[in-house]
C-alpha positions in Angstrom: 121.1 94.4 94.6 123.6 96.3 96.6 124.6 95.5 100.3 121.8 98.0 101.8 119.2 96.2 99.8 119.9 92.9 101.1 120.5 93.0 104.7 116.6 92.7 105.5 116.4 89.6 103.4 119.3 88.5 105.3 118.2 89.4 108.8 115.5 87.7 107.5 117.4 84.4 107.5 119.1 84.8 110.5 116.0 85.4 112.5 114.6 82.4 110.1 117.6 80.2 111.8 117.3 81.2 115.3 113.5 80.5 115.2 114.8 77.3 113.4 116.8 76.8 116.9 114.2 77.1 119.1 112.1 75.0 117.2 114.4 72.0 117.4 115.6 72.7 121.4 111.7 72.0 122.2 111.6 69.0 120.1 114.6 68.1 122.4 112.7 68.5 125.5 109.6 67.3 124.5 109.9 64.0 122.1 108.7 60.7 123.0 109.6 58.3 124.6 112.5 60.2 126.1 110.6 63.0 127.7 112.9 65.3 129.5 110.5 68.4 130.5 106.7 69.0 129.4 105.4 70.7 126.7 103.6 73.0 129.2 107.2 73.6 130.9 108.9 74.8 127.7 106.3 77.0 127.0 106.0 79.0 129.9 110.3 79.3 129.6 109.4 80.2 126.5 107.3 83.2 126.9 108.5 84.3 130.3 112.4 84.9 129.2 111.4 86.2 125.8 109.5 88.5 128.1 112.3 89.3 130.2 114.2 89.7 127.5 112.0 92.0 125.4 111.4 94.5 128.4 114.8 94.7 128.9 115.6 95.6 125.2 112.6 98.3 125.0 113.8 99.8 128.3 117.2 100.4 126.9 115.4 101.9 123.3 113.2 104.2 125.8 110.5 102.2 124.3 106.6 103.6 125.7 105.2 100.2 126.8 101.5 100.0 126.5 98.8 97.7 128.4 95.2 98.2 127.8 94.8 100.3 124.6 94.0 100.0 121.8 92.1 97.0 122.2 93.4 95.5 119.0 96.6 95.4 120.7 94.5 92.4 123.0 93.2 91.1 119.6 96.6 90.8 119.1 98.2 89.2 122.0 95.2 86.7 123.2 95.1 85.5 119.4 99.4 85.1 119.7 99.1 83.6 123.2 96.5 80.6 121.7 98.8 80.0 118.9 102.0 79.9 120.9 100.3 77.1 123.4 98.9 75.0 120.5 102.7 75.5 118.6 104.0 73.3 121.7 101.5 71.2 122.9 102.1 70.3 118.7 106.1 70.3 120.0 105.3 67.9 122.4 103.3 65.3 120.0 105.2 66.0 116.7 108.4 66.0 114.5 109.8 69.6 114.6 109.6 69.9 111.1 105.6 69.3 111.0 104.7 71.3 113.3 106.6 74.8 111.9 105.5 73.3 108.3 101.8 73.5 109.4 102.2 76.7 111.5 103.6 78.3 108.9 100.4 77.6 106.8 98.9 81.0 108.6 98.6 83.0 105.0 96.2 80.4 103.6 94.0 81.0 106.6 94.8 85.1 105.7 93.5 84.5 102.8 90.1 82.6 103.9 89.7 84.6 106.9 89.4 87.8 104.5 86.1 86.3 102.5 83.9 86.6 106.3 85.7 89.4 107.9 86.4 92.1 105.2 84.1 90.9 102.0 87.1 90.1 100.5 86.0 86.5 98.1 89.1 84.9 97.2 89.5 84.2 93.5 90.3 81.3 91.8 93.7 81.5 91.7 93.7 82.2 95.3 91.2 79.0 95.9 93.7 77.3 93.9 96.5 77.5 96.0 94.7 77.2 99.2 93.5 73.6 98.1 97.3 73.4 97.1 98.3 73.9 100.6 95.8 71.7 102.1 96.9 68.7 99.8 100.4 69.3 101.0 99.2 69.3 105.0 97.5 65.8 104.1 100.7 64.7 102.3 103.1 65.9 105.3 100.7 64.7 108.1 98.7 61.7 107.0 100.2 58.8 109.3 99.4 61.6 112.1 96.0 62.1 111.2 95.4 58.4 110.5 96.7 57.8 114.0 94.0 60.3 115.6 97.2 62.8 116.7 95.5 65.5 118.6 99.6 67.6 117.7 98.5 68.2 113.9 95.0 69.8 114.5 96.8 71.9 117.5 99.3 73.1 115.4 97.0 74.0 112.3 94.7 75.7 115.1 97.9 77.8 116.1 97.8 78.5 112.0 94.5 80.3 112.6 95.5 82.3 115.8 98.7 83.8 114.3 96.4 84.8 111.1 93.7 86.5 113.6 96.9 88.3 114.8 97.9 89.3 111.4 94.8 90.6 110.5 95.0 93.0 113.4 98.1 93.9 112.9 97.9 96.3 110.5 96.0 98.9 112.6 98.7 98.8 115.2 101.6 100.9 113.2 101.1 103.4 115.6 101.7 100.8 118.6 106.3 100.7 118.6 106.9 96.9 117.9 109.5 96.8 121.1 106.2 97.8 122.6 103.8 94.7 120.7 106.2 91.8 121.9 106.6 92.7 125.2 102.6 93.3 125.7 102.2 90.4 123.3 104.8 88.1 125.6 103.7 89.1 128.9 100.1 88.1 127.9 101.3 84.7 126.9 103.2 83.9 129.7 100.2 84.2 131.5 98.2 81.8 129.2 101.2 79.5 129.3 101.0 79.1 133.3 97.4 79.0 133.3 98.1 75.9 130.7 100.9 74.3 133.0 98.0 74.3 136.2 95.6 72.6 134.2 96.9 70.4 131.9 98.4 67.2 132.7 102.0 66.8 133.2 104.1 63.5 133.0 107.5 65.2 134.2 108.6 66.5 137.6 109.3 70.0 137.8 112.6 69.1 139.8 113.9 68.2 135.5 114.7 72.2 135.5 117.1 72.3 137.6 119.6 69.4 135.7 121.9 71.6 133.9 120.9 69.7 130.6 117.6 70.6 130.6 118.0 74.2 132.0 120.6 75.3 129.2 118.4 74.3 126.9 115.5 76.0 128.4 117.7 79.4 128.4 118.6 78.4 124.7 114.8 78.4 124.2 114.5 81.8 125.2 117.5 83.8 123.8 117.3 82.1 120.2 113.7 83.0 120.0 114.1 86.7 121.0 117.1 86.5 118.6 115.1 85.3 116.1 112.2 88.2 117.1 115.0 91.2 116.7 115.9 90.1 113.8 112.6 89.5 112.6 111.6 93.2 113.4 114.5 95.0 111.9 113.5 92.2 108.7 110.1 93.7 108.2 111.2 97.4 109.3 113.8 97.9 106.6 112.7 94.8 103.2 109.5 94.7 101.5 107.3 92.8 103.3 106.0 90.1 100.7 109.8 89.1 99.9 110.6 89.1 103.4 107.8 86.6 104.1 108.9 84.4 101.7 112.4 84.6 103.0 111.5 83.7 106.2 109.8 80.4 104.9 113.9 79.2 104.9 112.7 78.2 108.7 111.5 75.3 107.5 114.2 74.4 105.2 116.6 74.7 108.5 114.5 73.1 110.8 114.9 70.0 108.4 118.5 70.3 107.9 118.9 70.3 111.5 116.4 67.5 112.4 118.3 65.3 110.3 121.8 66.1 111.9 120.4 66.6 115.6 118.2 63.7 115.6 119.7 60.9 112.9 116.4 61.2 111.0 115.8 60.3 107.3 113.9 62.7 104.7 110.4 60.8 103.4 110.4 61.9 100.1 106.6 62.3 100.2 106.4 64.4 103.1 109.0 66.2 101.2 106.8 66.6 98.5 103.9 67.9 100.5 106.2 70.3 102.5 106.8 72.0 99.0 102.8 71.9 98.0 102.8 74.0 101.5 105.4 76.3 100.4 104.7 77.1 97.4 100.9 78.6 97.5 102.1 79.6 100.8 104.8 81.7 99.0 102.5 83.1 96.4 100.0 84.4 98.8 102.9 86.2 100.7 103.8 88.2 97.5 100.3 89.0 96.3 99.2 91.9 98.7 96.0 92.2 97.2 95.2 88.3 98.0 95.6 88.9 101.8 95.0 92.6 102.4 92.1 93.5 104.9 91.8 96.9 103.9 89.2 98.2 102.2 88.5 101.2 100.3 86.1 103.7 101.4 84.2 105.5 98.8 83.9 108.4 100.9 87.6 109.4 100.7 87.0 108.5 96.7 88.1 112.0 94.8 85.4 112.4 91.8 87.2 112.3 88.4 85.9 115.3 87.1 87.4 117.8 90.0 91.3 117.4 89.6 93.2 117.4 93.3 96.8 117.8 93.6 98.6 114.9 94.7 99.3 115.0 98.6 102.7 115.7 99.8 103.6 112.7 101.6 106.7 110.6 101.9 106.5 107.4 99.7 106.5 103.9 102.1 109.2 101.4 101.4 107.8 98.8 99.2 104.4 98.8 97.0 101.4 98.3 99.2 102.8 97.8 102.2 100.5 99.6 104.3 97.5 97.6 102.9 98.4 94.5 104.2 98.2 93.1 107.3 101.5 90.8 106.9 103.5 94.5 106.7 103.8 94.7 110.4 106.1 92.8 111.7 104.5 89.2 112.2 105.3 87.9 115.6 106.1 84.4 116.1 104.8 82.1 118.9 
């Protein structure tokens, strides 16, 4: 693989790590018993700079912005906004390395999602691994779910959202992506502050302003529109199965760092269920077919016995890629 092939996979993993920071800045903020800012806080931070910080970036590109069409574009963002509240409300009630474990479980839900919206049965092998998955979610999360914590069903409902959003990605490749996040981050901010008003909050707001909390806040921010650049230019440039599975690394570093940042030992049988997770998880990313929510139409079938001459039309980077809705370039919460 020359140097050309691999810089996706490698922006991959940089985007991987500073989606890896942001992950572990909010468990900062938010862990028990030493609360220094609400969940609901971090989030708005979240999504407001990333806002900031994404218009600013497409303004600069000469970017077209666009707000109310196509609607799938809404689909979209209201389906990222959900999963990017229930990522931190999980934040604020889980170990950083549960809750991007079981957020990252959004193929499996692809790959159910599929049977009711687009006809599309799993088979076996595909039931297979999905029952894979779930055993490694019980595995990773069962002294959570024994203990009635609300963080684990929040962060597996966040699972759902981002797959709704991957679903209707695919019909946005007209849509630029500079264009997607900033529609996509200006919606959440708004579903963020609406969460702030009506949730309850343990922390003053006054916490912002100590220059602890407030550099980590702006830490929040820039690592996670970091990680989204790098993300993009990822899944513009790589194959979009082998990038997916790339940027399953987030986990890897979110655990590495959890252990330095926060003096915390590995349970070997959450370890074990993190890797039933990754694994199916992994196989569903490479196997377009598994998750794609395209399908043929019989009308534009060509009828064997009248030859046609092949189209001219340039050939898309990597098989498939175009018949799958993970080959836009996913956008984290």
């Amino acid at each position: 693989m020359n140097q050309s092939d691999a810089r996706p996979y490698v922006w991959m993993l940089c985007g991987s790590f500073a989606f890896a920071v942001m992950a572990v800045l909010a468990e900062y903020l938010t862990r028990k018993p030493d609360t220094l800012c609400d969940w609901q806080t971090v989030v708005v931070f979240r999504a407001a700079l990333v806002t900031v910080f994404a218009a600013a970036l497409a303004w600069q590109a000469g970017a077209r912005l666009v707000w109310f069409r196509p609607w799938r574009l809404w689909v979209r963002s209201i389906s990222g906004s959900c999963s990017m509240v229930g990522t931190f409300y999980a934040f604020g009630h889980l170990h950083a390395e549960d809750v991007v474990t079981l957020c990252n479980t959004f193929p499996l839900w692809v790959a159910l999602l599929s049977w009711p919206l687009y006809g599309q049965a799993p088979g076996w092998k595909t039931m297979a691994a999905i029952l894979v998955g779930i055993a490694g979610v019980v595995l990773v999360e069962q002294p959570h779910i024994e203990a009635g914590n609300l963080g684990v069903f929040a962060a597996l409902a966040a699972a759902l959202f981002t797959a709704i959003a991957m679903l209707g990605l695919h019909r946005l490749h007209d849509v630029d992506p500079r264009a997607v996040v900033v529609h996509f981050s200006a919606v959440a901010t708004i579903f963020c502050f609406v969460a702030f008003l009506v949730t309850p909050r343990t922390q003053p707001l006054t916490r912002v302003f100590e220059a602890g909390v407030f550099l980590r806040l702006i830490g929040i921010g820039v690592s996670a529109t970091i990680g989204q650049v790098f993300l993009t230019l990822a899944f513009g440039r790589g194959a979009p199965a082998k990038v997916s599975v790339v940027g399953l690394m987030q986990i890897v570093f979110v655990m590495v760092m959890c252990v330095w940042a926060f003096d915390r030992t590995v349970n070997t049988i959450a370890l074990v269920g993190t890797g039933l997770v990754i694994a199916p998880t992994a196989w569903l990313l490479t196997r377009p077919k598994a998750t794609s929510a395209v399908k043929p139409n019989p009308a534009h079938t060509l009828p064997p016995a009248t030859p046609q001459p092949a189209p001219n039309r340039t050939p898309a980077s990597g098989s498939n890629s175009e018949n799958t809705p993970l080959a836009t370039p996913q956008l984290r919460p």
